[in-house]
C-alpha positions as CSV (number, residue, x, y, z in Angstrom):
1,X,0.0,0.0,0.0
2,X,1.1,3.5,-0.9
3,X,2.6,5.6,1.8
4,X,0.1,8.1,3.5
5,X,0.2,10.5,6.4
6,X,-3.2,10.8,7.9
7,X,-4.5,13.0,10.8
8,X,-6.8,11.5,12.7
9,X,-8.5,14.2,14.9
10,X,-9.6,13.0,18.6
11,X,-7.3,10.2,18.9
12,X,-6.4,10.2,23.1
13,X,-10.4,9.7,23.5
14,X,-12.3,6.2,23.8
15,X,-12.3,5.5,20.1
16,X,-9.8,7.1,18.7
17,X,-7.4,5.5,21.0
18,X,-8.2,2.3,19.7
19,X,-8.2,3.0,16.1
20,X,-4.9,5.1,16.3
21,X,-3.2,1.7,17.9
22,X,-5.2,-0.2,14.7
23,X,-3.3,2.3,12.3
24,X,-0.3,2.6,13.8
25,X,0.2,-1.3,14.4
26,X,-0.7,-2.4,11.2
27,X,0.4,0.4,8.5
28,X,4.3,0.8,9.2
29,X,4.1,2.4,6.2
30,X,2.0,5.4,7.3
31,X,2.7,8.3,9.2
32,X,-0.3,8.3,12.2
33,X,-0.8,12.2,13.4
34,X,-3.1,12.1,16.4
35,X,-4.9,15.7,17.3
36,X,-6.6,16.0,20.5
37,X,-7.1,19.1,22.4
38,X,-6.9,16.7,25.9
39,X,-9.7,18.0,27.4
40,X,-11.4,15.6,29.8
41,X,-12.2,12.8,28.1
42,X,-9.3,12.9,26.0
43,X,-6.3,11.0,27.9
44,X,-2.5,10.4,26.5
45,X,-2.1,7.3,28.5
46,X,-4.4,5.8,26.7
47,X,-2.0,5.3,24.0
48,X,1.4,5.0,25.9
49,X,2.3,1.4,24.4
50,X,2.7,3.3,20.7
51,X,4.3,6.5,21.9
52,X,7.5,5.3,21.1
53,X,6.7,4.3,17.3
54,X,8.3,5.8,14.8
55,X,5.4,6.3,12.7
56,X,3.2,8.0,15.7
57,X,3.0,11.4,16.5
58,X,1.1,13.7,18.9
59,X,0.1,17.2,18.2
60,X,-1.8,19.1,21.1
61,X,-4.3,21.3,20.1
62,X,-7.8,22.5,19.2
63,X,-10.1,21.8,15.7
64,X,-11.7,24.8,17.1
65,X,-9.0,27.0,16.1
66,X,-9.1,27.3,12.5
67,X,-6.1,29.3,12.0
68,X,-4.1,26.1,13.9
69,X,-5.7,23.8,11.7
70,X,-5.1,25.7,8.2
71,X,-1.0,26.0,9.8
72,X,-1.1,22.6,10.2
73,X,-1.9,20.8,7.3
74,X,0.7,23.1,5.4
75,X,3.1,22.3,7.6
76,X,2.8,18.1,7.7
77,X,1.1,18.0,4.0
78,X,-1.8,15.2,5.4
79,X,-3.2,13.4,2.7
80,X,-6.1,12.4,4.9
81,X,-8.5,12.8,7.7
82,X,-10.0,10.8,10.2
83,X,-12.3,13.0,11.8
84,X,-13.4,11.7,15.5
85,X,-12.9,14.7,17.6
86,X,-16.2,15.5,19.3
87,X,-18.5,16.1,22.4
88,X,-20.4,13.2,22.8
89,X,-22.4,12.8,25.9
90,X,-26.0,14.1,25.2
91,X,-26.6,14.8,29.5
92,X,-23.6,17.5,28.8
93,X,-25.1,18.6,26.1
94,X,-28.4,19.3,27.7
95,X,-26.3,21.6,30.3
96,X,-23.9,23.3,28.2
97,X,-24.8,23.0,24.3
98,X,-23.0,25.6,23.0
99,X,-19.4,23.3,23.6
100,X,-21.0,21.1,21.0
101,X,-21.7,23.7,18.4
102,X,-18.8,25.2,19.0
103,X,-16.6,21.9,18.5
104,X,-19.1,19.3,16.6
105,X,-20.0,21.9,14.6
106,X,-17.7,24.7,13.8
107,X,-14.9,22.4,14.4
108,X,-15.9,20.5,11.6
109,X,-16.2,23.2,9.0
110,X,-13.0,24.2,10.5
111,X,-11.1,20.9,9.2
112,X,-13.1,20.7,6.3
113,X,-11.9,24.5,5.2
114,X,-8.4,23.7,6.2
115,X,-8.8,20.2,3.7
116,X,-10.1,22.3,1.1
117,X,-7.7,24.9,0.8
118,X,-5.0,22.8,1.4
119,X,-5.5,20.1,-1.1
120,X,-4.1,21.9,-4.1
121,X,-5.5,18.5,-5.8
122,X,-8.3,16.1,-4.3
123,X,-6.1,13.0,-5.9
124,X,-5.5,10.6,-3.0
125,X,-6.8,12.1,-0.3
126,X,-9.6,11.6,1.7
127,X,-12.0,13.2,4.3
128,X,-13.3,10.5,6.7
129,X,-16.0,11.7,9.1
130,X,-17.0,9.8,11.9
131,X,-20.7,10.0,13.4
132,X,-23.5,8.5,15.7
133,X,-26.4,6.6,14.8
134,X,-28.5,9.6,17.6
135,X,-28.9,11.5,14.5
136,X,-32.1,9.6,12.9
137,X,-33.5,10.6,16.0
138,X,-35.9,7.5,17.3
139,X,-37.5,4.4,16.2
140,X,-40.3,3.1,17.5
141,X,-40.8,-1.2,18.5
142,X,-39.8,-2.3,15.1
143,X,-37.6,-0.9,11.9
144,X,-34.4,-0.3,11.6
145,X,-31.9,3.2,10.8
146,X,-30.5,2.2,7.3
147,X,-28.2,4.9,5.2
148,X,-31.7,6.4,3.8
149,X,-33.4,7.2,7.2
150,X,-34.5,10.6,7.4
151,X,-32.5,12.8,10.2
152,X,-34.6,13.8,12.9
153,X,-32.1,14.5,16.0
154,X,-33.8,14.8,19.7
155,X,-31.0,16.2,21.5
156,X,-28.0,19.1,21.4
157,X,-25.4,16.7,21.0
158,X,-27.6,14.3,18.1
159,X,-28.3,18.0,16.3
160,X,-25.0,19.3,16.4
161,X,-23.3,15.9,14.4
162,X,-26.4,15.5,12.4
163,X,-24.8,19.3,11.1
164,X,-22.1,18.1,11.1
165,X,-22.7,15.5,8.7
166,X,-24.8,17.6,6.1
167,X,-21.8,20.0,5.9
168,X,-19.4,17.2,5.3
169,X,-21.9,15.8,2.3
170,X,-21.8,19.5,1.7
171,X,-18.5,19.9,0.9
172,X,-18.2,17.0,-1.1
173,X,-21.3,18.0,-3.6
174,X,-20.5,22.2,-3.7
175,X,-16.4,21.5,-3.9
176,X,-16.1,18.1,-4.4
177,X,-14.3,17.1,-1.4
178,X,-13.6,13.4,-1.4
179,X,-15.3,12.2,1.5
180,X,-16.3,9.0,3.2
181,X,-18.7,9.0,6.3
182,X,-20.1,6.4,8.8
183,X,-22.8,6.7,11.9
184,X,-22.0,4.5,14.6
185,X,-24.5,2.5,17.3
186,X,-23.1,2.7,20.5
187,X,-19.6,1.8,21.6
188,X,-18.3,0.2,24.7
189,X,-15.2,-1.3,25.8
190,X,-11.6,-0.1,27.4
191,X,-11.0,3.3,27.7
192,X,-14.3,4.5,28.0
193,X,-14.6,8.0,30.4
194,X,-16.6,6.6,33.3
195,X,-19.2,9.4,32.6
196,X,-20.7,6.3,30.7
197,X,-23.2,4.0,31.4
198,X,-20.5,0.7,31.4
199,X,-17.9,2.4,32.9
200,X,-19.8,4.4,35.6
201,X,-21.6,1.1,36.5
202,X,-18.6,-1.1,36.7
203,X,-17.1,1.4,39.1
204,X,-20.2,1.9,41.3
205,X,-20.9,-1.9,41.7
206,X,-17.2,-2.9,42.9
207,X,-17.7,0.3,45.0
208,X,-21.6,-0.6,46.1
209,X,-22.8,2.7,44.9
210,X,-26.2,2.5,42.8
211,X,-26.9,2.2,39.8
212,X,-28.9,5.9,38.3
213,X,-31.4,3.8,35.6
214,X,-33.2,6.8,34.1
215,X,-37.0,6.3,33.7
216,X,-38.0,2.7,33.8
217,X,-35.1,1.4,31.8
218,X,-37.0,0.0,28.7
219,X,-34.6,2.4,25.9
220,X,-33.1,0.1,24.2
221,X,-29.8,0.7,22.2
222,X,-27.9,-1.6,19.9
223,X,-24.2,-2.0,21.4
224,X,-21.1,-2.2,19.3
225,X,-17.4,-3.6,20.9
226,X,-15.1,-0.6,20.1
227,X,-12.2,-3.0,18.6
228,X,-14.9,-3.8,16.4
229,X,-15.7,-0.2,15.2
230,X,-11.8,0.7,14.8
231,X,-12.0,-2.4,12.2
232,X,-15.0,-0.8,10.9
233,X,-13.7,2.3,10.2
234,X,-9.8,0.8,8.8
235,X,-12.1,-0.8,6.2
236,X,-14.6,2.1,5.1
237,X,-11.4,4.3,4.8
238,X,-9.5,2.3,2.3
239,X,-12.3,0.4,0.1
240,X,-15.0,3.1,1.0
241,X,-17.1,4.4,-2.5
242,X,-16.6,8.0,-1.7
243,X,-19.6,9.9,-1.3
244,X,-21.1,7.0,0.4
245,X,-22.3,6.5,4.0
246,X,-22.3,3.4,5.9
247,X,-23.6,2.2,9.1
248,X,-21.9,0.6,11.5
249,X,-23.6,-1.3,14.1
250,X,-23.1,-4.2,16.5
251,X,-26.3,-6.7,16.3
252,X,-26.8,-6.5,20.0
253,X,-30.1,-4.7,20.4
254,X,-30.9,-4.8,24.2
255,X,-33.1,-2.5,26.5
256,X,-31.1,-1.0,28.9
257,X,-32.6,-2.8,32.4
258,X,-32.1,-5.6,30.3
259,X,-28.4,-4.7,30.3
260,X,-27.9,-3.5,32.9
261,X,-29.0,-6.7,34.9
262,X,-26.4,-8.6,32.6
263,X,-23.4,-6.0,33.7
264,X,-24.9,-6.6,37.6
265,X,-24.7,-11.1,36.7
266,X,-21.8,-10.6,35.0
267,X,-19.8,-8.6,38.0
268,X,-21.2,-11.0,40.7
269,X,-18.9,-13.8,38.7
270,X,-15.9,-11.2,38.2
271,X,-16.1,-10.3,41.9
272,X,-17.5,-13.4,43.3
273,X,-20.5,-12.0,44.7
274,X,-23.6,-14.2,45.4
275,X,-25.9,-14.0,42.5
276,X,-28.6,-10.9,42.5
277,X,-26.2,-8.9,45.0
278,X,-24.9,-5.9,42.0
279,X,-29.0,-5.8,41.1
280,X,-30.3,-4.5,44.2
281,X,-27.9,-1.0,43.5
282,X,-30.5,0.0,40.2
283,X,-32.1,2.6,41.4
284,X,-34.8,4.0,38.8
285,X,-33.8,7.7,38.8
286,X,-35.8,10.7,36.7
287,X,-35.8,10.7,33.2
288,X,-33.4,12.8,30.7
289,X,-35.5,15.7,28.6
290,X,-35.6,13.9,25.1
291,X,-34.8,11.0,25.9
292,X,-35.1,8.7,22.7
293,X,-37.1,5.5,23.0
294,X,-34.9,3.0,21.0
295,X,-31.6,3.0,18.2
296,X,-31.1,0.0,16.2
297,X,-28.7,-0.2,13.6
298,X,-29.2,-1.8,10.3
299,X,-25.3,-3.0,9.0
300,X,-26.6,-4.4,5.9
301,X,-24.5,-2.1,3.6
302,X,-21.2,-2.5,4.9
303,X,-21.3,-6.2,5.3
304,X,-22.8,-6.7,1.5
305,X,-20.3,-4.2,0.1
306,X,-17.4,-4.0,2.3
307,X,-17.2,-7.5,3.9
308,X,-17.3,-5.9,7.3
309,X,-19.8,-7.6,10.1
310,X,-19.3,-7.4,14.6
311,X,-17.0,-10.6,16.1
312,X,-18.2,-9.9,19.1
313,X,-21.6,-10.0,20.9
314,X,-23.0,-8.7,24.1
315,X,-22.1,-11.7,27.1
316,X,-18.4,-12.2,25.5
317,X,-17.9,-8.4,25.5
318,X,-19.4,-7.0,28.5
319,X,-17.0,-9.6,30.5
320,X,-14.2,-8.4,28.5
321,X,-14.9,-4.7,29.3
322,X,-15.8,-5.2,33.2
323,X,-12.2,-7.5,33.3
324,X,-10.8,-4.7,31.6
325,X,-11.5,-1.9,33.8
326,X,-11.1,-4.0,37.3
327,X,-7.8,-5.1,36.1
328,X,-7.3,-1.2,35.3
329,X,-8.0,0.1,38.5
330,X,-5.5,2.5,38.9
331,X,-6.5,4.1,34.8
332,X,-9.9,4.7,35.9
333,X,-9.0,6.3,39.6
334,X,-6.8,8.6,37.7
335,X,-9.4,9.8,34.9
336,X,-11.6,10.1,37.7
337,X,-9.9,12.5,39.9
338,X,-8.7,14.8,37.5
339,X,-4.7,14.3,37.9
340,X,-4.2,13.4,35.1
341,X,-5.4,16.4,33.5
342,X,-3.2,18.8,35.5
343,X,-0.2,16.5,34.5
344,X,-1.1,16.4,31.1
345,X,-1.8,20.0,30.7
346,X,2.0,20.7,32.4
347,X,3.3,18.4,29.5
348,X,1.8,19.4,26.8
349,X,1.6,23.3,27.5
């Protein structure tokens, strides 16, 4: 394969992580630049075991700054993008949803401006943009979100990448941008900020805090193994029809009591609790404003025309994550106290 240097933006976060250790590990050949502004849930040790390739770097700094960004890609010459870099969790986005327009959104056009005027010639090159299933909004008992679904997003955060995503098509109809896209189910697995629902309910059960179930826990959300979406996305970016979107989901459709009650089984073996003990910490809390009532990816396209489908499903992977993080303990202790940031910050100032 033909040499490439390739920023991929958001690369200390939970995804990005994984799919800059994908790139790096398997392309010797290309030249992995990882962005990240390391804000909260963006976190450098996350990705200490490459640090020291040859082929990795780190740049510090902010797609919100669009000056930075136009500098940049003169300077290093990318000839692609992988474009994670977001805010992501809709409960933030109820509180503060201006930090989602101003990163999901401007952010975005800045990279895609920076792209644009940069790539003297769109030969080779490639804008990947990565999204979230949130922004067809909600489906009701049956039917799936296919590529065609109309977007109907319920929340700041599902509004400010569905925007995201029609100025990405945008660019690629009004200036012909070569760009790919795919909208994601959601992800769990290692590395997740224990703002979410795995990661916050691993730590409160070995901790015997409860477990905040909003409403009466009948959403239900199709869960995809995040090793699993870093293959996804390795696979759209190289045999990808440009133009094209493709979704990207797991299989593993499950209300969230439902899961929940699995996590709670599932950390009475880990911990060797009796049976039933983790289940008595759900606690039924008020519901979030907007909350939609079920996402269920259909992965139809990307298996028929890319050869890509999940290897994991839901008991093989929620035992993998919980081992993960209690094996982790001193990861997740530092992401949630904040030290890390101040470190960080010092060494990247």
């Amino acid at each position: 394969m033909k040499n490439k240097k390739i920023l991929i933006t958001g690369g200390a976060g939970f995804i990005g992580c994984h799919l800059v250790k994908l790139m790096v590990n398997k392309y010797s050949n290309y030249e992995i630049y990882n962005l990240d502004a390391l804000t909260y849930a963006g976190n450098i040790e996350n990705l200490k075991d490459v640090a020291n390739k040859s082929n990795y770097h780190f740049i510090k700094g902010n797609i919100q700054d669009g000056a930075f960004l136009k500098k940049l890609f003169k300077e290093h010459q990318f000839d692609s993008v992988i474009h994670l870099a977001a805010e992501s969790h809709v409960d933030r986005s109820i509180l503060s949803p201006m930090d989602f327009i101003m990163t999901n959104i401007v952010g975005t056009v800045n990279l895609l401006e920076a792209a644009k005027e940069n790539w003297t010639s769109f030969d080779e090159k490639l804008f990947y943009h990565v999204s979230t299933d949130e922004v067809y909004g909600s489906l009701g008992e049956e039917g799936l979100f296919t590529e065609t679904t109309p977007y109907s997003p319920r929340s700041p955060y599902s509004a400010s990448k569905a925007s995201s995503d029609h100025l990405v098509m945008a660019y690629h109809h009004t200036y012909g941008l070569p760009i790919v896209m795919s909208n994601c189910s959601n992800n769990y697995g290692p590395y997740q900020f224990p703002e979410k629902l795995l990661p916050l309910f691993i730590n409160n059960i070995k901790n015997n805090k409860p477990l905040p179930v909003y409403g009466d826990g009948n959403y239900t959300r199709d869960w995809l193994w995040v090793k699993d979406h870093a293959k996804a996305i390795d696979v759209v970016f190289h045999e990808g029809k440009l133009g094209e979107t493709y979704n990207v989901g797991g299989h593993n459709e499950w209300k969230n009591i439902d899961f929940v009650n699995l996590l709670c089984e599932t950390m009475d073996e880990l911990l060797g609790r009796e049976k039933g003990s983790s289940a008595k910490l759900i606690t039924f809390v008020k519901d979030r404003p907007g909350h939609d009532l079920r996402y269920a990816i259909d992965a139809t396209k990307i298996k028929n025309e890319l050869n890509w489908e999940p290897s994991i499903q839901t008991k093989e992977g929620l035992k993998l994550t919980a081992q993960w993080y209690l094996e982790n303990e001193s990861w997740l202790e530092n992401i949630t106290s904040g030290a890390y940031l101040d470190y960080y910050k010092k060494q990247y100032s």
